[in-house]
N, C-alpha and C positions, 0 to 999 in steps of 0.2 A: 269566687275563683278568679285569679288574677292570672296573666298569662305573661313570662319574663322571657323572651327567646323560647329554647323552647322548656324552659321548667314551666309547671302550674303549680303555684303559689295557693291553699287555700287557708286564708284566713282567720279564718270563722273555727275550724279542726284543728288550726297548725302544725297543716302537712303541708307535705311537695310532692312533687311530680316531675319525673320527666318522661313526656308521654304519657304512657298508662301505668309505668312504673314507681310506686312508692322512693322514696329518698328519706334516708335520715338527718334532719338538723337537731342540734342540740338546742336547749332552751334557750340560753343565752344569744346565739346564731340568730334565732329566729325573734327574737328582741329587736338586736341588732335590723336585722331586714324589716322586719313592718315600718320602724322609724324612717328607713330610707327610703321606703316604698310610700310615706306616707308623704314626704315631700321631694319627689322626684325632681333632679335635674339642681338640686338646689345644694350647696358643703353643708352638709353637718359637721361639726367641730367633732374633738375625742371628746371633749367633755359634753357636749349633748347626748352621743351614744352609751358614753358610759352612763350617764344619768338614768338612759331610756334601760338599759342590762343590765345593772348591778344600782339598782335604786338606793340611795342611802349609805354605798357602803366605799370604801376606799379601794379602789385597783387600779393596778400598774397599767399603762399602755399597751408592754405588748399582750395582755388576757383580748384586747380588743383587737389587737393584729392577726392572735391565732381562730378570734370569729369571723373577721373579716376571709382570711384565706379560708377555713372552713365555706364560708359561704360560695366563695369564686370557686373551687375543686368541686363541690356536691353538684350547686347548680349550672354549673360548665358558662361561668360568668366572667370575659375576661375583662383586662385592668381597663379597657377604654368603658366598658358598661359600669362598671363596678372599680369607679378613678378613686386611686389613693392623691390627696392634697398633699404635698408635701410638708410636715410639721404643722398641720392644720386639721385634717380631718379626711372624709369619706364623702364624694358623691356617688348617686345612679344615675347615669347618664340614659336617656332612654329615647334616642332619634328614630324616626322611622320604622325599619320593622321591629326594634326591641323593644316597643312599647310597650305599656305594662297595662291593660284592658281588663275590664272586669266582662266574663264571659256573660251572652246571650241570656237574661232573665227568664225563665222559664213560667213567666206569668201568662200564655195561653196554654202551657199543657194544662190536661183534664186534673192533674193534680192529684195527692195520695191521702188514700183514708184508710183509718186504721178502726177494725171492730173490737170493741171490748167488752166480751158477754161471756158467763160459765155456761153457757147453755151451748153445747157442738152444735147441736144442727139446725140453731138460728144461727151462730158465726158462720156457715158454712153456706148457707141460702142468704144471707145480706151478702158474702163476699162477691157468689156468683152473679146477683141481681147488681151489682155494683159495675162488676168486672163486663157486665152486658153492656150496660153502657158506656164504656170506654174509661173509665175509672180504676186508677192503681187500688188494689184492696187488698188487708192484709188484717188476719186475725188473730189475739190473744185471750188470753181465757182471762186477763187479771190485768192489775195495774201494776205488779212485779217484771212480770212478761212484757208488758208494753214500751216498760224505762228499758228493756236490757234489750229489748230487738226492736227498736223502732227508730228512723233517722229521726234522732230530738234535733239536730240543727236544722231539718227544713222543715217547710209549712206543711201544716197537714188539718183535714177534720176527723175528730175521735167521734166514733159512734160510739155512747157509752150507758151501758146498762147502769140504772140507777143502786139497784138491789144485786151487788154481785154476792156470792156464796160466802166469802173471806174478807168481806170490805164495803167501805160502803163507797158508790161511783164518786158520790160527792168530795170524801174525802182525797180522792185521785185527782179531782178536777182543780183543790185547794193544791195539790202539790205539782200541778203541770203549770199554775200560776207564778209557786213561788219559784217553781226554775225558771220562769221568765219565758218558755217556751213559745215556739212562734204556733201553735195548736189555739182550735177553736173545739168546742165541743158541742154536741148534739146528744141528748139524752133519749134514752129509750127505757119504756116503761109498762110494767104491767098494768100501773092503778097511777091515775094522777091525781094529787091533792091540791092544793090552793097553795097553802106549807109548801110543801116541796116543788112548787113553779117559781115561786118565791123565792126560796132557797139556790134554785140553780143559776135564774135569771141573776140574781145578787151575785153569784161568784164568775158571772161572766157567760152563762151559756147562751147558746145562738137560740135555741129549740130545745122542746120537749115534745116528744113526738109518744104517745100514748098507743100498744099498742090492741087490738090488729092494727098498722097503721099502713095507709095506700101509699101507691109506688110514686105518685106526682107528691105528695107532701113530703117522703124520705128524699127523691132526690133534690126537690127543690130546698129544701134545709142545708144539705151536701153543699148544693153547687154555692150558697149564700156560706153557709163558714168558711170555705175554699177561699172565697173571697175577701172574708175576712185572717183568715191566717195569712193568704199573703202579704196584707197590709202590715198584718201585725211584722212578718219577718222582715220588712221592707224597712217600717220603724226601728225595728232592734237593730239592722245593718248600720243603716244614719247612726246611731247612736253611739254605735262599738267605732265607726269608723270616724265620728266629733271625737271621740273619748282616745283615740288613738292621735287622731293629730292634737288633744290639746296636751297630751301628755310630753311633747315637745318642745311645750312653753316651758323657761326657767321660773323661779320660785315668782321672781320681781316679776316677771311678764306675765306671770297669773294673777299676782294680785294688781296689776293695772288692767287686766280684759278683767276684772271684777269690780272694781270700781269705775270702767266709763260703760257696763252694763246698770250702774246705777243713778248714770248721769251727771258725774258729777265731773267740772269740766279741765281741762290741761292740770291750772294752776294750782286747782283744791287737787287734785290728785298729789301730784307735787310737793305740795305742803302735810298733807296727810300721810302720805311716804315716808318722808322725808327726802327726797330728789328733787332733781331741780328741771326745770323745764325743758334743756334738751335732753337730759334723759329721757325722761317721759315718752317725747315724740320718736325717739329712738326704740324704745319700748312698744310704740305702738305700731310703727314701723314693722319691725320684729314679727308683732303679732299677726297682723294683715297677710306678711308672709308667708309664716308659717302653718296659718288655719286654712289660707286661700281663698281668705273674704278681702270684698272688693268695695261692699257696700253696707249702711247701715242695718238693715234688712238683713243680712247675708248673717252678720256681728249676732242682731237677735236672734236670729235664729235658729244660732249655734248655740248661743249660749242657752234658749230653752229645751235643744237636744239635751246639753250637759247636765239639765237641770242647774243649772247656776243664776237664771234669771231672779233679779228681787221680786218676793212676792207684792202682790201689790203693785207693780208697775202695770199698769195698763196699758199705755203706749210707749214705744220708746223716744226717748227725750234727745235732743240732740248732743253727741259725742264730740265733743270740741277737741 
């Protein structure tokens, strides 16, 4: 959650806020804004935001004047926050109190777990044994129920029945993967085999907790995926938030942060382009700015957010 005056910007849902109150931006609006939010304080040109709102495709100038004022009316943003360049482009200006902050991490609350058992009155006896401890808990009978009422954007640990009624746990746990979900899971079980410790560990689980199982072994599994989900959501932030600022790089200025992630230095870039040397630096320039790296380190370690590091690179090489 980002905090703009007084809208709240969340990201990650792309909603707004002002106060406690819901706002509507359109997609394209909300294009527009993450780009600007992503390098605050700095012109983006019409052609970078069109780039970032209409990828690929041809539009007039004012399609981007009617997001821009969209933006300023919704979020009560006036021209000196949100500076029209004259025949250039768009800043966010963001002095003082309009800064734009990413709200207070909620990595010591006790954090949310969700129970997934057909059985009611074990779902109903883990939630209370949970909720005693000071633990958010929240029960579904299935992995249907779990996708349609459970925040998939925050971290969470799923207590998960191996053998549910209509499904198999496993197959739940394959698909809170492939949505990339920031969830850890803890399995619960009648009978544990060798196979199936095998099976859950391989697709990622924290625990297999076999039951009757005691109170110190469920919670201590709890508190250890807690911990790992937040990691995990922590990662995916970094990740959306690399992916968001490099999606502000133009075509050329991607493929030169591709090429001095490979090492290879001014001139062979240059030559391999086809550019000439002050481009190049001009390009790199650009890029530095735009990503908000400072350092070598900073460079890699963007680029293996992005997943764009060459395999194989061990160390990074120096960036001439």
């Amino acid at each position: 959650m980002i905090q703009l005056g007084r809208a709240r910007i969340d990201l990650e849902r792309r909603e707004a806020f002002i106060g406690a109150t819901p706002v509507r931006l359109g997609g394209r609006a909300f294009e527009v804004l993450q780009a600007l939010l992503a390098q605050p304080n700095r012109l983006l040109t019409k052609h970078e935001l069109i780039d970032q709102a209409w990828p690929g495709c041809v539009v007039e100038e004012n399609n981007l004047q009617v997001q821009v004022s969209q933006l300023r009316k919704t979020l009560g943003l006036g021209a000196d926050i949100l500076e029209t360049v004259p025949r250039r482009g768009y800043r966010l200006n963001l002095p003082g109190s309009a800064q734009a902050l990413p709200d207070a991490a909620p990595a010591e609350q006790p954090g949310q777990v969700y129970v997934v058992d057909d059985d009611p009155a074990l779902r109903t006896a883990l939630v209370r044994q949970l909720r005693s401890h000071g633990l958010a808990a929240q029960a579904f009978d299935g992995g249907p129920a779990l996708l349609a009422g459970a925040e998939l954007a925050q971290p969470a640990c799923v207590l998960l029945d191996v053998n549910l009624r209509h499904a198999c746990g496993l197959d739940l746990q394959t698909e809170l993967t492939r949505r990339d979900l920031p969830f850890a899971v803890v399995f619960i079980t009648g009978f544990g085999t060798v196979d199936l410790t095998v099976r859950a560990m391989k697709g990622g689980a924290q625990a297999l907790l076999c039951k009757p199982f005691d109170e110190p072994a469920l919670l201590g599994s709890v508190h250890e995926a807690l911990g790992v989900a937040r990691q995990r959501f922590a990662e995916r932030q970094a990740r959306r938030q690399a992916a968001l600022r490099f999606a502000t790089l133009s075509a050329a200025e991607a493929q030169v942060f591709d090429a001095l992630l490979q090492g290879l230095p001014s001139k062979a870039i240059a030559r391999v382009l086809g550019l000439d040397d002050t481009t190049v630096k001009a390009h790199k320039e650009h890029i530095m700015a735009k990503l908000g790296t400072r350092s070598l380190v900073e460079w890699v370690l963007l680029g293996t957010l992005l997943g764009r590091l060459p395999s194989g690179l061990a160390s990074p090489r120096r960036l001439a």
